[in-house]
mmJSON file of the N, C-alpha and C atoms, coordinates in Angstrom:
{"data_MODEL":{"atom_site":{
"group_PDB":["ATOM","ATOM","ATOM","ATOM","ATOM","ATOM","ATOM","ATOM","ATOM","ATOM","ATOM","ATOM","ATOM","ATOM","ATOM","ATOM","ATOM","ATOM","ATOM","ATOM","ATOM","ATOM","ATOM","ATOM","ATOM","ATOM","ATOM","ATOM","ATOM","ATOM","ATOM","ATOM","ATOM","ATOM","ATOM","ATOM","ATOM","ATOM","ATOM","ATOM","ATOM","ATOM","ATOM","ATOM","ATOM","ATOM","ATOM","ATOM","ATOM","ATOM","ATOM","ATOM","ATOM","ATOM","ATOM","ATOM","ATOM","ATOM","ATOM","ATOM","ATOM","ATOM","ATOM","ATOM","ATOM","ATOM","ATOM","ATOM","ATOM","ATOM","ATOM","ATOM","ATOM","ATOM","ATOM","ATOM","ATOM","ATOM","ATOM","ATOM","ATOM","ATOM","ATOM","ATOM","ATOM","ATOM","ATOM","ATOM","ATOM","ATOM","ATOM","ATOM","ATOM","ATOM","ATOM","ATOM","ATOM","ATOM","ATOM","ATOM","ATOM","ATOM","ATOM","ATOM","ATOM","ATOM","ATOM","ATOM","ATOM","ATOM","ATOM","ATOM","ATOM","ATOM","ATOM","ATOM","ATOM","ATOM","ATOM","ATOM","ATOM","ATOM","ATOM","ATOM","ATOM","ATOM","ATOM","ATOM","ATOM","ATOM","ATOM","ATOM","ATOM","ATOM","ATOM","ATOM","ATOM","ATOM","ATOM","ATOM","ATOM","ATOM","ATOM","ATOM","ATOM","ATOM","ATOM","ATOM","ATOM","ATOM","ATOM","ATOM","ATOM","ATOM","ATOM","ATOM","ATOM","ATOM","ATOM","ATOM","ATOM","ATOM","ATOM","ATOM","ATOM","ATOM","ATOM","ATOM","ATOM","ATOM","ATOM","ATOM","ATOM","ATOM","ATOM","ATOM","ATOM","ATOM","ATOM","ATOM","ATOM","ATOM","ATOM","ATOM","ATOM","ATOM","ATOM","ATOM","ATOM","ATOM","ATOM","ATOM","ATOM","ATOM","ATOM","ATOM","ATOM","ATOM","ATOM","ATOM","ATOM","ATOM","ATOM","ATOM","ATOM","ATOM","ATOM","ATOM","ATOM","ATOM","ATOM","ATOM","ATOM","ATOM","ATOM","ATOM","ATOM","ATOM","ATOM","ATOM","ATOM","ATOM","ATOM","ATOM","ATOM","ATOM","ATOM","ATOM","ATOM","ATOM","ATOM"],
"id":[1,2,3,4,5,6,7,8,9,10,11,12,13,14,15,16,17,18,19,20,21,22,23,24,25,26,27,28,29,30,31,32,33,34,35,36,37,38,39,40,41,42,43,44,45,46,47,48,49,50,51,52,53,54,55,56,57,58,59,60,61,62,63,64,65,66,67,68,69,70,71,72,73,74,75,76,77,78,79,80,81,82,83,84,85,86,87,88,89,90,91,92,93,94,95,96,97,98,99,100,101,102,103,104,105,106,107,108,109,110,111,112,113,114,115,116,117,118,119,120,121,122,123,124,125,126,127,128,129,130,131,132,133,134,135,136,137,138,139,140,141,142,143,144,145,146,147,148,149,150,151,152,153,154,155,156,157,158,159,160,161,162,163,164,165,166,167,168,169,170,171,172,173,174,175,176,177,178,179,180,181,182,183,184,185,186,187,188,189,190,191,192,193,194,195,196,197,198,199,200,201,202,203,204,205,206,207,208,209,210,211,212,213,214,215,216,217,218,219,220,221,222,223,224,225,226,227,228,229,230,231],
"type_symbol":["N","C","C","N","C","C","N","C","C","N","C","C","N","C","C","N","C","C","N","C","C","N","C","C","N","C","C","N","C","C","N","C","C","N","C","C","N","C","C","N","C","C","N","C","C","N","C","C","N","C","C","N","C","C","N","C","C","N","C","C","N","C","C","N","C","C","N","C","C","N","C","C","N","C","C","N","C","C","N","C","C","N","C","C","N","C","C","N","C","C","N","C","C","N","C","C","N","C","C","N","C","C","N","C","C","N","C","C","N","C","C","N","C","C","N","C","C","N","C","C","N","C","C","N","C","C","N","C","C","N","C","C","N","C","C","N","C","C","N","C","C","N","C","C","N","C","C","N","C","C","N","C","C","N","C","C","N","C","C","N","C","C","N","C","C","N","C","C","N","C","C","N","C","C","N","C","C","N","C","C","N","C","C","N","C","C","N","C","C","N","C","C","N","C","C","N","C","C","N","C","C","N","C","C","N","C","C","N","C","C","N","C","C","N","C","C","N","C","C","N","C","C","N","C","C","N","C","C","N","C","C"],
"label_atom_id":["N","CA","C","N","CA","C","N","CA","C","N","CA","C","N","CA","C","N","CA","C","N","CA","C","N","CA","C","N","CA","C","N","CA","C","N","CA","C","N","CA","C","N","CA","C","N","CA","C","N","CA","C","N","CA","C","N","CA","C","N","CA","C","N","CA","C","N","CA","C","N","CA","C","N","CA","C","N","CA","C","N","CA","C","N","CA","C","N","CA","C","N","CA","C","N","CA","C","N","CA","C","N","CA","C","N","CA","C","N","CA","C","N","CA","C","N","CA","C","N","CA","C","N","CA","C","N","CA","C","N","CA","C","N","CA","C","N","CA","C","N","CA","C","N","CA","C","N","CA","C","N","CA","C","N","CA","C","N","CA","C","N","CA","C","N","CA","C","N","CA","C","N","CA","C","N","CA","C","N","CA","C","N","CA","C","N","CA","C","N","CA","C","N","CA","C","N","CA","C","N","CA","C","N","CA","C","N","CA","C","N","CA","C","N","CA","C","N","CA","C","N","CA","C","N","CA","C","N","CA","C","N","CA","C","N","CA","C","N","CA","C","N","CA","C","N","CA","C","N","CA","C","N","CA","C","N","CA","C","N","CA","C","N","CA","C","N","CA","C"],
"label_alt_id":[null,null,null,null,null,null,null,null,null,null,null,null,null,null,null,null,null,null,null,null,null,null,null,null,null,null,null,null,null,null,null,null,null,null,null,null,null,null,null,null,null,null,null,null,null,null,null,null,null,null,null,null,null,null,null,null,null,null,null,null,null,null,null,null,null,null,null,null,null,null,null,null,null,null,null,null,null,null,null,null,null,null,null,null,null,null,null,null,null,null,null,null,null,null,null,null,null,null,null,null,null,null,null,null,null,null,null,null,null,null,null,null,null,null,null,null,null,null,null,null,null,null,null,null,null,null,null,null,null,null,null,null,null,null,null,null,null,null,null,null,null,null,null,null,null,null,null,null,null,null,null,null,null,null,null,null,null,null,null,null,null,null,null,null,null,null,null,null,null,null,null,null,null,null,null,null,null,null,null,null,null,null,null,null,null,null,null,null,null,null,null,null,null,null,null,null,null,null,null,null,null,null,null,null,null,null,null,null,null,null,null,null,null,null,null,null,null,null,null,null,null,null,null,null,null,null,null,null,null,null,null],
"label_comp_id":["UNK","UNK","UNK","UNK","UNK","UNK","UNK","UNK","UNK","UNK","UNK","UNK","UNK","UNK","UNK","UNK","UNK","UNK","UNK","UNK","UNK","UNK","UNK","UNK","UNK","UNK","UNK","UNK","UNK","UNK","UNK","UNK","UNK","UNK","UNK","UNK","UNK","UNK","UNK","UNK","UNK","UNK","UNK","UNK","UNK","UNK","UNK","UNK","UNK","UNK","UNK","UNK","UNK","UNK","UNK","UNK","UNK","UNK","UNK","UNK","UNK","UNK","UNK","UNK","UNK","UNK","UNK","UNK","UNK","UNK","UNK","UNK","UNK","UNK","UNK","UNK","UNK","UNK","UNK","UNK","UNK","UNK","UNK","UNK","UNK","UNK","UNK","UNK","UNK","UNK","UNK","UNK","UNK","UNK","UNK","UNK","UNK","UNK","UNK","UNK","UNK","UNK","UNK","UNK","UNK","UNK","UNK","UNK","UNK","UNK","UNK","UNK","UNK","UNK","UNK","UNK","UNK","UNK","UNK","UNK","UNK","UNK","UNK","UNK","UNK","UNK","UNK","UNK","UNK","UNK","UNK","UNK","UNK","UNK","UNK","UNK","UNK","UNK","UNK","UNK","UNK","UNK","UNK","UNK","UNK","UNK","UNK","UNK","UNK","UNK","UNK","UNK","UNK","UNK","UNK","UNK","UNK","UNK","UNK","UNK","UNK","UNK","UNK","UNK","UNK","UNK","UNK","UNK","UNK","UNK","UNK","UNK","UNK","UNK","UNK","UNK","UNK","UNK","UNK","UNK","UNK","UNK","UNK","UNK","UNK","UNK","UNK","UNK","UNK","UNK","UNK","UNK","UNK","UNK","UNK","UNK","UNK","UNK","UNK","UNK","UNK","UNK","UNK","UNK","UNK","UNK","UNK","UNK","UNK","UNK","UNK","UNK","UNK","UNK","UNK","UNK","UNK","UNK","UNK","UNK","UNK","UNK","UNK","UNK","UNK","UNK","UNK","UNK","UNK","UNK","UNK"],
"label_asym_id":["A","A","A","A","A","A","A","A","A","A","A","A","A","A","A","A","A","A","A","A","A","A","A","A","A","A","A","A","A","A","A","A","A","A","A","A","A","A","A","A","A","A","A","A","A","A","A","A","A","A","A","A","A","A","A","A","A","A","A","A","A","A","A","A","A","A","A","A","A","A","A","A","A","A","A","A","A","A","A","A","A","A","A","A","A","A","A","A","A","A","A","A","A","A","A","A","A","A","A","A","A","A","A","A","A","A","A","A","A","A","A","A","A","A","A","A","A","A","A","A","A","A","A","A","A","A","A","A","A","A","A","A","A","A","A","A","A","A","A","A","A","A","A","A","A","A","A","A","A","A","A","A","A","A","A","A","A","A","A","A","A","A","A","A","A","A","A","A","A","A","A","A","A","A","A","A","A","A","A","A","A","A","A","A","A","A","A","A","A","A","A","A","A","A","A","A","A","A","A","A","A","A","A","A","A","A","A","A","A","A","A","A","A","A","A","A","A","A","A","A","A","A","A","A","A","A","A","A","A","A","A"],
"label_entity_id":["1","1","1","1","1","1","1","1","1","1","1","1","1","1","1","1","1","1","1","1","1","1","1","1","1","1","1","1","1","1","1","1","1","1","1","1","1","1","1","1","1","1","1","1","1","1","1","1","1","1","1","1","1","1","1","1","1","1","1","1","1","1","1","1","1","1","1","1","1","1","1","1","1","1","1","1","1","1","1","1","1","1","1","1","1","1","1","1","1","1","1","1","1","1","1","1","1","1","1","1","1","1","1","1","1","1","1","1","1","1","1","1","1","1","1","1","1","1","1","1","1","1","1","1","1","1","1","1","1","1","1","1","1","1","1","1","1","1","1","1","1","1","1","1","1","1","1","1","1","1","1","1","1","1","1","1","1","1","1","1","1","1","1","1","1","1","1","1","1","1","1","1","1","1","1","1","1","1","1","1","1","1","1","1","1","1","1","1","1","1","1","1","1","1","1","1","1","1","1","1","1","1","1","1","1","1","1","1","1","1","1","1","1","1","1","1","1","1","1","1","1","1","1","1","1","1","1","1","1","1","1"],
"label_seq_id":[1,1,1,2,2,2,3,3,3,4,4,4,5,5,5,6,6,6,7,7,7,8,8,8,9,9,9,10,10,10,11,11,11,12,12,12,13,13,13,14,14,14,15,15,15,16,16,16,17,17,17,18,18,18,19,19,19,20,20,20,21,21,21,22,22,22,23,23,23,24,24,24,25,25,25,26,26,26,27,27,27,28,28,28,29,29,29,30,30,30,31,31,31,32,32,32,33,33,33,34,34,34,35,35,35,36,36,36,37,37,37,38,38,38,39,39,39,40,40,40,41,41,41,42,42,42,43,43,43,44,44,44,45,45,45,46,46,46,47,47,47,48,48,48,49,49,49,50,50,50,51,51,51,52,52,52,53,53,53,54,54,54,55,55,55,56,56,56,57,57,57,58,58,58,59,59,59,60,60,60,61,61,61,62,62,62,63,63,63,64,64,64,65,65,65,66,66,66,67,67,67,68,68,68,69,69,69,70,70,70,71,71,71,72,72,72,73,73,73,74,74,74,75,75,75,76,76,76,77,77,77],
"pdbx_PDB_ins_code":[null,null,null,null,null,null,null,null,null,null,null,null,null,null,null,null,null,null,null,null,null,null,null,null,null,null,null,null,null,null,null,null,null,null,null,null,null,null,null,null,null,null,null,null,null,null,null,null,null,null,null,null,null,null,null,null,null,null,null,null,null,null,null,null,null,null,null,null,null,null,null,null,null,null,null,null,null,null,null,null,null,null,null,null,null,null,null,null,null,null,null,null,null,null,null,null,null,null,null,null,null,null,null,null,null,null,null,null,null,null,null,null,null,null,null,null,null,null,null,null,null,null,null,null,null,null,null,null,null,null,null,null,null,null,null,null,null,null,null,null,null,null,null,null,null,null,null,null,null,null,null,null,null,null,null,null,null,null,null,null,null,null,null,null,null,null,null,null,null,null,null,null,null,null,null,null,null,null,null,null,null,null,null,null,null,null,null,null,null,null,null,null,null,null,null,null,null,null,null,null,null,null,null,null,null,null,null,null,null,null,null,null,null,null,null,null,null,null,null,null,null,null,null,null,null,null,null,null,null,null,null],
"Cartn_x":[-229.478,-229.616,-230.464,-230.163,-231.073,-231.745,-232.906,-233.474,-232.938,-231.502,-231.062,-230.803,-230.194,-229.662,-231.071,-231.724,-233.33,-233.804,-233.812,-234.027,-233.535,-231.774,-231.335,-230.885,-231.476,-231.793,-233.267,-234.225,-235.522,-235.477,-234.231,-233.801,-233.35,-232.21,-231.755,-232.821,-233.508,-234.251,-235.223,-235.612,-236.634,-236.188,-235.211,-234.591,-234.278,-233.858,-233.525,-234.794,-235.709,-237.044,-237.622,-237.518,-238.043,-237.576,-235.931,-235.33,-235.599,-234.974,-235.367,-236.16,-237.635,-238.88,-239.014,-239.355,-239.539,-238.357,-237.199,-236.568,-236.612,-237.153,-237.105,-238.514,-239.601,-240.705,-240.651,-239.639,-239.344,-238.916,-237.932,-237.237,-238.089,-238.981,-240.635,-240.87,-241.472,-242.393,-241.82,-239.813,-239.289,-239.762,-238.961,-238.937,-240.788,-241.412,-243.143,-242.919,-242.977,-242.867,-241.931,-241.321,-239.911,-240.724,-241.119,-241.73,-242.829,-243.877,-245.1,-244.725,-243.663,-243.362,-243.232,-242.326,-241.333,-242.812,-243.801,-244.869,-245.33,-245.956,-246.771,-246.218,-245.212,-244.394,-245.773,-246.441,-247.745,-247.825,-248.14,-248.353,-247.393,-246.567,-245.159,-245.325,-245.825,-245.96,-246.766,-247.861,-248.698,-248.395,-247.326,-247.085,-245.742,-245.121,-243.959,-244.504,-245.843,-245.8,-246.689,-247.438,-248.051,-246.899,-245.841,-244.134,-244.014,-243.973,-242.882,-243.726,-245.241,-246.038,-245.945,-245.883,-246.381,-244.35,-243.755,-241.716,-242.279,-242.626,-242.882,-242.959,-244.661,-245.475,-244.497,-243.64,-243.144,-241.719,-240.889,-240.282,-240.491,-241.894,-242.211,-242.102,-243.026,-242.314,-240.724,-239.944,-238.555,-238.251,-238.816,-238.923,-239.669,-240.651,-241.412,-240.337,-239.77,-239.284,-237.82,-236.889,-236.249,-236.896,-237.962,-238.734,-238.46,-239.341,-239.314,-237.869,-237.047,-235.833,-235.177,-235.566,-235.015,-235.767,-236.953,-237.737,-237.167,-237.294,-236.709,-235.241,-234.121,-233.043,-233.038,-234.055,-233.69,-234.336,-235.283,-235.27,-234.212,-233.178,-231.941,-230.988,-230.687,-230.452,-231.045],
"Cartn_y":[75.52,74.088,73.794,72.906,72.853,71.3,71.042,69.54,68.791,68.637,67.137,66.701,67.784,67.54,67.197,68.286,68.121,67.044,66.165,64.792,63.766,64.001,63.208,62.918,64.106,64.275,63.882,64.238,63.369,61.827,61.028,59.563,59.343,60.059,59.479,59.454,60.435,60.61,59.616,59.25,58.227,56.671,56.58,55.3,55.136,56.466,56.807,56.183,56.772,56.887,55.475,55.018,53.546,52.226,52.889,51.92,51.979,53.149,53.188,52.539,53.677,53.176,51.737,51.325,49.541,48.923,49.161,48.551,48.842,49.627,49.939,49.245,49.216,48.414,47.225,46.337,45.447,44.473,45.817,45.202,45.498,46.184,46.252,45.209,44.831,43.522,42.031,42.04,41.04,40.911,42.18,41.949,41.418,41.992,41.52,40.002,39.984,38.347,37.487,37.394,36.836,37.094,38.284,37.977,37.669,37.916,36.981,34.885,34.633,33.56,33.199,33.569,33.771,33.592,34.288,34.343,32.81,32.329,31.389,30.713,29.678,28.478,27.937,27.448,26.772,26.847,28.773,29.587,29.749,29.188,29.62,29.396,28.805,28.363,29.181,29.566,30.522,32.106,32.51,33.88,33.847,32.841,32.911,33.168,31.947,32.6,33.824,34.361,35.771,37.038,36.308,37.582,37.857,36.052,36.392,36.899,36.674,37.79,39.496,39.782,40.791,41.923,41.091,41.213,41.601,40.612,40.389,41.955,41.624,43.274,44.166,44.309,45.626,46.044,44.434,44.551,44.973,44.816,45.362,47.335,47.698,48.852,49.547,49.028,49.189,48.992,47.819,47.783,48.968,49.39,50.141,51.681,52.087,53.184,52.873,51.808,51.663,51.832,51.523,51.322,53.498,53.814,55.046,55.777,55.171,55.693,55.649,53.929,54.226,54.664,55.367,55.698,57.204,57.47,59.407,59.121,58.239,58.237,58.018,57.439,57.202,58.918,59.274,60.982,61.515,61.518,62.381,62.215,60.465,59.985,60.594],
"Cartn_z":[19.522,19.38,18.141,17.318,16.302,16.129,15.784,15.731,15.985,15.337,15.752,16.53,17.564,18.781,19.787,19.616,20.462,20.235,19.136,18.761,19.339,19.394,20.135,21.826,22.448,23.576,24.095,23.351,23.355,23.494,22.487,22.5,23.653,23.849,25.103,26.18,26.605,27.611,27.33,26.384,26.407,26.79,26.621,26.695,28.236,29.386,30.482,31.391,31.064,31.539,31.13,29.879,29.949,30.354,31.066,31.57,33.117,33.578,35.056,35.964,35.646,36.256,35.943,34.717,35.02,35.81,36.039,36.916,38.154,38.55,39.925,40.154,39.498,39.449,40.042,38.826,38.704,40.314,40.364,42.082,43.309,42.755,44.608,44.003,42.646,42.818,43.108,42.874,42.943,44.498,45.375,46.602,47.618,46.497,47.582,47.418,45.755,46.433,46.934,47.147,47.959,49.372,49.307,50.76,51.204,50.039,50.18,50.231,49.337,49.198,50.576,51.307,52.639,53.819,53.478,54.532,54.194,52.735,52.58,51.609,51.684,50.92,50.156,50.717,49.91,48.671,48.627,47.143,46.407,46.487,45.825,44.711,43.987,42.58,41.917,42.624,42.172,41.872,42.971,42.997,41.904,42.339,40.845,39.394,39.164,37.8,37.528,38.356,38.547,38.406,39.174,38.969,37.713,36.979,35.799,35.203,34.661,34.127,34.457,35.741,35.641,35.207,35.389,35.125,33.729,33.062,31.094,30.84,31.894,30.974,31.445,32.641,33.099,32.096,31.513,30.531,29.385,29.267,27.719,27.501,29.146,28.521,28.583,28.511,28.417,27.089,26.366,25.221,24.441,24.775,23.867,23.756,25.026,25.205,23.997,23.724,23.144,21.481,21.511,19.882,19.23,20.719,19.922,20.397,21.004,20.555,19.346,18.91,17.581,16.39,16.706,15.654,15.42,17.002,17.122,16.511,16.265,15.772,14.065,13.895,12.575,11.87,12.47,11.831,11.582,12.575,12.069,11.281,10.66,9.765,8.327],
"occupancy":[1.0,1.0,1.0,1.0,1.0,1.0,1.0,1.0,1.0,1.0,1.0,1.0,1.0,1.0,1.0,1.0,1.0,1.0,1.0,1.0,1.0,1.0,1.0,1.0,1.0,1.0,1.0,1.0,1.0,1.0,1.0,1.0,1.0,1.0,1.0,1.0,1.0,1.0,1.0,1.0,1.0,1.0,1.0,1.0,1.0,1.0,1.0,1.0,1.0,1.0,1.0,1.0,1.0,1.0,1.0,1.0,1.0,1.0,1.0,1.0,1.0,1.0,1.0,1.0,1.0,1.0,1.0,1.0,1.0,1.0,1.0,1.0,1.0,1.0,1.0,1.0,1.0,1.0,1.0,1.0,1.0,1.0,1.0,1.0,1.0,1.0,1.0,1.0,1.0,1.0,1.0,1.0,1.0,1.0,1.0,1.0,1.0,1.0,1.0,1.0,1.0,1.0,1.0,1.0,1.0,1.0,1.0,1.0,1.0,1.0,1.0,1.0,1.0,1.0,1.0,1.0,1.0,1.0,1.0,1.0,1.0,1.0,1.0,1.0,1.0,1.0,1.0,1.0,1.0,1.0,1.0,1.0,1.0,1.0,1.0,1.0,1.0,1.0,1.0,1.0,1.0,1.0,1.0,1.0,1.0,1.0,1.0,1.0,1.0,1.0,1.0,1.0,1.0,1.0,1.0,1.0,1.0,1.0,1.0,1.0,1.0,1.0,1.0,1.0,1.0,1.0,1.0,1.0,1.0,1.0,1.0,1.0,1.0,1.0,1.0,1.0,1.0,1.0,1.0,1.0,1.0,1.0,1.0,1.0,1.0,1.0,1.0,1.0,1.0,1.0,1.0,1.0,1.0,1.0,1.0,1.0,1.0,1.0,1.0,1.0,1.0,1.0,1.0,1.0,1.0,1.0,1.0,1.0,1.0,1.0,1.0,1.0,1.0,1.0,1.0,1.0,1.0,1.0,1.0,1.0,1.0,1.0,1.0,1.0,1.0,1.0,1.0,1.0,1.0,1.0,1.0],
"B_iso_or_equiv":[0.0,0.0,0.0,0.0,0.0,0.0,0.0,0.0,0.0,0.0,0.0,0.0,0.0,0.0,0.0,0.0,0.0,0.0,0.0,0.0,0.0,0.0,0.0,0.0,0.0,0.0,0.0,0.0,0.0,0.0,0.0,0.0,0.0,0.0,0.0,0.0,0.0,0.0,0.0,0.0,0.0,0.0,0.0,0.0,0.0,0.0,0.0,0.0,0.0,0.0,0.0,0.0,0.0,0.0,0.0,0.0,0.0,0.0,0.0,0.0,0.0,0.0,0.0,0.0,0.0,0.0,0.0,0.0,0.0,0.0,0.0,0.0,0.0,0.0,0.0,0.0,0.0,0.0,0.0,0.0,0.0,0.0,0.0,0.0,0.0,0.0,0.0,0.0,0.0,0.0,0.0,0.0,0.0,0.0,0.0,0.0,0.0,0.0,0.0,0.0,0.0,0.0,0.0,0.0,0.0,0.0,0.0,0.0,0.0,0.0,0.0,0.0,0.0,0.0,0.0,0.0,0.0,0.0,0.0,0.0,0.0,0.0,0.0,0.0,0.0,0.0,0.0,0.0,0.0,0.0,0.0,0.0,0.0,0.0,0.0,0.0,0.0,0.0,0.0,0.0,0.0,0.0,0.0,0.0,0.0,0.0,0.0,0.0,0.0,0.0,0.0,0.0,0.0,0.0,0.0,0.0,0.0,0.0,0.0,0.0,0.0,0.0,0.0,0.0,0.0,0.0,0.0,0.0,0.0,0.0,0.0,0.0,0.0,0.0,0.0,0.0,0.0,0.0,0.0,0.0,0.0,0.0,0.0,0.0,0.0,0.0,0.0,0.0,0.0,0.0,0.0,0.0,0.0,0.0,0.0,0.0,0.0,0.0,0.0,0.0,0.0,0.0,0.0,0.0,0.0,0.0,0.0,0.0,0.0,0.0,0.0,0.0,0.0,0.0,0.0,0.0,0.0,0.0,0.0,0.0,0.0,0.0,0.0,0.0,0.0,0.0,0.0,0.0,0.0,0.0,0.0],
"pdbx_formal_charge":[null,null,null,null,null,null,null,null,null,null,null,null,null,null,null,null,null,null,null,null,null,null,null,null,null,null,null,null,null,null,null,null,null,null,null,null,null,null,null,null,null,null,null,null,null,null,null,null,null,null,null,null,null,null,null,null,null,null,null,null,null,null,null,null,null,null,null,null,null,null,null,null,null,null,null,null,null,null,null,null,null,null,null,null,null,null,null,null,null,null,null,null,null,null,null,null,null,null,null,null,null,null,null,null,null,null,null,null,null,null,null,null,null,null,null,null,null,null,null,null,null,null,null,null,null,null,null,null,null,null,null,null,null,null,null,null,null,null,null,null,null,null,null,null,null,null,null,null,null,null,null,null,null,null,null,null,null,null,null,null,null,null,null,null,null,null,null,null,null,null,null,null,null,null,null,null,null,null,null,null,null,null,null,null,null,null,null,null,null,null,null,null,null,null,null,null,null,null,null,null,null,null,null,null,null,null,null,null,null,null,null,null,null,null,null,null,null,null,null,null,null,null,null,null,null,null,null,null,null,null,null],
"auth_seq_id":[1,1,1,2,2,2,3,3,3,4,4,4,5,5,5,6,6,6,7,7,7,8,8,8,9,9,9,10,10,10,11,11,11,12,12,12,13,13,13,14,14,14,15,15,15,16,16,16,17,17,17,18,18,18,19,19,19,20,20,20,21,21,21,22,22,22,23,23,23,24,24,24,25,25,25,26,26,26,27,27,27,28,28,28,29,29,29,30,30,30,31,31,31,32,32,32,33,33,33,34,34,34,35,35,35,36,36,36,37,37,37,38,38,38,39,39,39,40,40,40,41,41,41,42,42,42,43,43,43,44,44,44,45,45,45,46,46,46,47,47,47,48,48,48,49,49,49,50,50,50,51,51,51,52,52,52,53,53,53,54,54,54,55,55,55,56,56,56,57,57,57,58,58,58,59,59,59,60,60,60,61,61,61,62,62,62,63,63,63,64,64,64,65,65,65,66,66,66,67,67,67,68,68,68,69,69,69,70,70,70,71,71,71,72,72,72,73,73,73,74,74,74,75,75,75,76,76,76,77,77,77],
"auth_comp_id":["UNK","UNK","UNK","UNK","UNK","UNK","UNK","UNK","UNK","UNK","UNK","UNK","UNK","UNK","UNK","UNK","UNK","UNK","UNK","UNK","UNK","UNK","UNK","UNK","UNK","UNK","UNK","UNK","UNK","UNK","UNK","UNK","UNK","UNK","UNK","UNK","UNK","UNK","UNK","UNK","UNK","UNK","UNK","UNK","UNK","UNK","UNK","UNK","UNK","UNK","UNK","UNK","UNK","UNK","UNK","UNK","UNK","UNK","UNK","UNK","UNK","UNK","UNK","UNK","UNK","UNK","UNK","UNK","UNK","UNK","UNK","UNK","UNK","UNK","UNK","UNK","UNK","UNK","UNK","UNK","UNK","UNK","UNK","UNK","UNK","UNK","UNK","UNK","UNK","UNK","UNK","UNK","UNK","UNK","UNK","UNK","UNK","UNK","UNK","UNK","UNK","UNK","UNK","UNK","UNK","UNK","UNK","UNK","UNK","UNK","UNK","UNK","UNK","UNK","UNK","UNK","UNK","UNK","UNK","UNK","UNK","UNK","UNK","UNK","UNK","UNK","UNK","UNK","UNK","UNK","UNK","UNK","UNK","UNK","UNK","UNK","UNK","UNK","UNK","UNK","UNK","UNK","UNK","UNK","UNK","UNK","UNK","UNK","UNK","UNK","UNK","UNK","UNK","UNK","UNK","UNK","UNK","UNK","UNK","UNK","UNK","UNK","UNK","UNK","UNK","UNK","UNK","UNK","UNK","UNK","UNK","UNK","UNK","UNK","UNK","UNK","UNK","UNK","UNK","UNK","UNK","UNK","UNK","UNK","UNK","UNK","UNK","UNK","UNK","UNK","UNK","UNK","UNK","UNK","UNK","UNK","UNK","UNK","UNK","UNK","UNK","UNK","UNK","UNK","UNK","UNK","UNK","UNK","UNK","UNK","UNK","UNK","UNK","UNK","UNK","UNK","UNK","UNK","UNK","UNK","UNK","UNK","UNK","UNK","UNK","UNK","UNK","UNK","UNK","UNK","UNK"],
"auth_asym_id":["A","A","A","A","A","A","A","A","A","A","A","A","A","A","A","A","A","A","A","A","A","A","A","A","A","A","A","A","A","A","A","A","A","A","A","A","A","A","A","A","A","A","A","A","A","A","A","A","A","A","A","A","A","A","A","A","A","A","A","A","A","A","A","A","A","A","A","A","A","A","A","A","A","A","A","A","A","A","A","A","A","A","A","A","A","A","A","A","A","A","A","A","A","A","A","A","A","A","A","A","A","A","A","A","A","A","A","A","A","A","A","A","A","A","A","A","A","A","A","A","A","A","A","A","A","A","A","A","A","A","A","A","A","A","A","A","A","A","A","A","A","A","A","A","A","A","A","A","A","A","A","A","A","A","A","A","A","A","A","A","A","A","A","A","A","A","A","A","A","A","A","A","A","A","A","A","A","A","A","A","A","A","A","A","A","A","A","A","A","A","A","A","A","A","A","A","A","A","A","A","A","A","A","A","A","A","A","A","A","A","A","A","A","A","A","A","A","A","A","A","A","A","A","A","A","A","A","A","A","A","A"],
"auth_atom_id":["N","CA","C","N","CA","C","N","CA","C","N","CA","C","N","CA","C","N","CA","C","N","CA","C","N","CA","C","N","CA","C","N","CA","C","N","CA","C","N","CA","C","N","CA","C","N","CA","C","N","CA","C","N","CA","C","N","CA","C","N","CA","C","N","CA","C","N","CA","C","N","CA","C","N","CA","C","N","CA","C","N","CA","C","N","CA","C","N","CA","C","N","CA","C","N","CA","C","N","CA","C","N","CA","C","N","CA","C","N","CA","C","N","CA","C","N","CA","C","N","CA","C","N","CA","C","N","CA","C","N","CA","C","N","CA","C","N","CA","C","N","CA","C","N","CA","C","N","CA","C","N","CA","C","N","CA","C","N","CA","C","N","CA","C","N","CA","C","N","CA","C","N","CA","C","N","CA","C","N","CA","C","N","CA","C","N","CA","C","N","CA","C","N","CA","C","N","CA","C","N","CA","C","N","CA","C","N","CA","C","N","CA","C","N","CA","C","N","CA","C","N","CA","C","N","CA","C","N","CA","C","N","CA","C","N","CA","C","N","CA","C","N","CA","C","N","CA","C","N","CA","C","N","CA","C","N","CA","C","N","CA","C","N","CA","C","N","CA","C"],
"pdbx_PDB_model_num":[1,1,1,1,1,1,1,1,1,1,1,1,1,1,1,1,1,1,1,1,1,1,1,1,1,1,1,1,1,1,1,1,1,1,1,1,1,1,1,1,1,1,1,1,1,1,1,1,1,1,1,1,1,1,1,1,1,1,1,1,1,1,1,1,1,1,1,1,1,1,1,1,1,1,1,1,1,1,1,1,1,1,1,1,1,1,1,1,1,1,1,1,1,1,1,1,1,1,1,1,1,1,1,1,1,1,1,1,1,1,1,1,1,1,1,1,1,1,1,1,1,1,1,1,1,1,1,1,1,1,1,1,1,1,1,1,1,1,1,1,1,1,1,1,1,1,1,1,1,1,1,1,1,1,1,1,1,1,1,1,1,1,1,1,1,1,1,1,1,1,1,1,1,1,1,1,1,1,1,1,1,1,1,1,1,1,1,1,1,1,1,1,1,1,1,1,1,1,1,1,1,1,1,1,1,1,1,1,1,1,1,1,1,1,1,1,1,1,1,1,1,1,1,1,1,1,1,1,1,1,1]
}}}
């Protein structure tokens, strides 16, 4: 196997891994609150925008894992 390929198996895997886990994240924290909501209507406003924050940050690293995919891609270029 020579660099490039190890390079571009490093990409993929990084992109694998920075997609996954934040989505599976993503869907425990959708589901707590839906059911924290579900327990206490009151807070609903409160725990929504606490979600979409904490969705953002968990999106970002999905983003970051895509960054150094395309950083590890443009090496082999």
């Amino acid at each position: 196997m020579d660099s490039n390929a190890i390079i571009a198996i490093a990409a993929a895997v990084a992109v694998a891994f920075s997609t996954i886990f934040p989505a599976l994240g993503q869907g425990l924290t959708s589901k707590a609150a839906m059911e924290s909501i579900a327990r206490q209507p009151d807070a609903a406003k409160e725990i929504r925008s606490t979600l979409i924050i904490s969705l953002a940050l968990m999106e970002a690293l999905t983003i970051y894992g895509l960054l150094i995919a395309f950083m590890l891609v443009a090496k082999i270029a």
